[in-house]
N, C-alpha and C positions, 0 to 999 in steps of 0.2 A: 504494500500500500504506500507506502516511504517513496520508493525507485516509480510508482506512479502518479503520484503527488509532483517528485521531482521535475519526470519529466511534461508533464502538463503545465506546471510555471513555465519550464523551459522554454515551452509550444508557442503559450502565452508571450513569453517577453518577446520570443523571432518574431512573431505577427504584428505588437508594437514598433518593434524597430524597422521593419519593411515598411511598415506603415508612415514613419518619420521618416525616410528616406526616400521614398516615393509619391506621389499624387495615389487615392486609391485605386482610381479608373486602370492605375498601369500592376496595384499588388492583386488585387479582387480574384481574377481570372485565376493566378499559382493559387490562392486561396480554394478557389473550387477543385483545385484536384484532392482536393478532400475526398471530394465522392468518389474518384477511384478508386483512391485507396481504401475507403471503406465497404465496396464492390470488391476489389481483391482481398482484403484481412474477415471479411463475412465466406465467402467460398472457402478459403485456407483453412481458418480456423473451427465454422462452423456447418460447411458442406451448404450454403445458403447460395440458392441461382437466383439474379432479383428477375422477376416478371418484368415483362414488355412496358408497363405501364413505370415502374421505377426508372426503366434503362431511359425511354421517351422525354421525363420530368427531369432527368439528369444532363440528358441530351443541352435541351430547352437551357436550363440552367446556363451549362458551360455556355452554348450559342450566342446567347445573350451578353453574358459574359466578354465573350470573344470579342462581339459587334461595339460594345463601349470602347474596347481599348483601342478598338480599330478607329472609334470616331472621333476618340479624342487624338490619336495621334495624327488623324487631319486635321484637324482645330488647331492642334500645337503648332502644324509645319503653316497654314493660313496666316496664325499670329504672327509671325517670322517677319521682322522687315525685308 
C-alpha cells in the first residue's frame, strides 16, 4: 500500500509539472493514453476484452483529443509575426 501511495504522488507530481511546462491543449492528449494502458493492464492482469462500445468512447476521447492539439498548433503558427 506504501510502494502505491508512493507511486501515485509520483503520477500526480509528473502530471503537474507537464502541466507547468506546457499549454494543456499540447499535455491533455499523453494524458489520455491512460486509457490504453488501462485496456492493456485490465487484459494482462485481469483477462478483461473491453466491448465495442468502450473501444468506440475511447476512440472519441483520444480523437478529440488529437483534433485540439492539432488546432491549436495552427493558432500558434497564425499568431507568429
Amino acid at each position: 500500500m506504501a510502494l502505491l501511495g508512493m507511486l501515485g504522488s509520483a503520477s500526480q507530481f509528473s502530471i503537474i509539472k507537464g502541466f507547468e511546462a506546457a499549454p494543456a491543449a499540447t499535455v491533455s492528449p499523453f494524458i489520455y493514453s491512460i486509457l490504453i494502458r488501462a485496456g492493456v493492464y485490465g487484459f494482462a492482469v485481469f483477462g478483461d476484452i473491453p466491448d465495442f462500445w468502450t473501444v468506440l468512447s475511447a476512440a472519441v476521447i483520444v480523437a478529440s483529443a488529437l483534433y485540439i492539439l492539432h488546432r491549436e498548433r495552427l493558432r500558434g503558427r497564425q499568431a507568429e509575426p
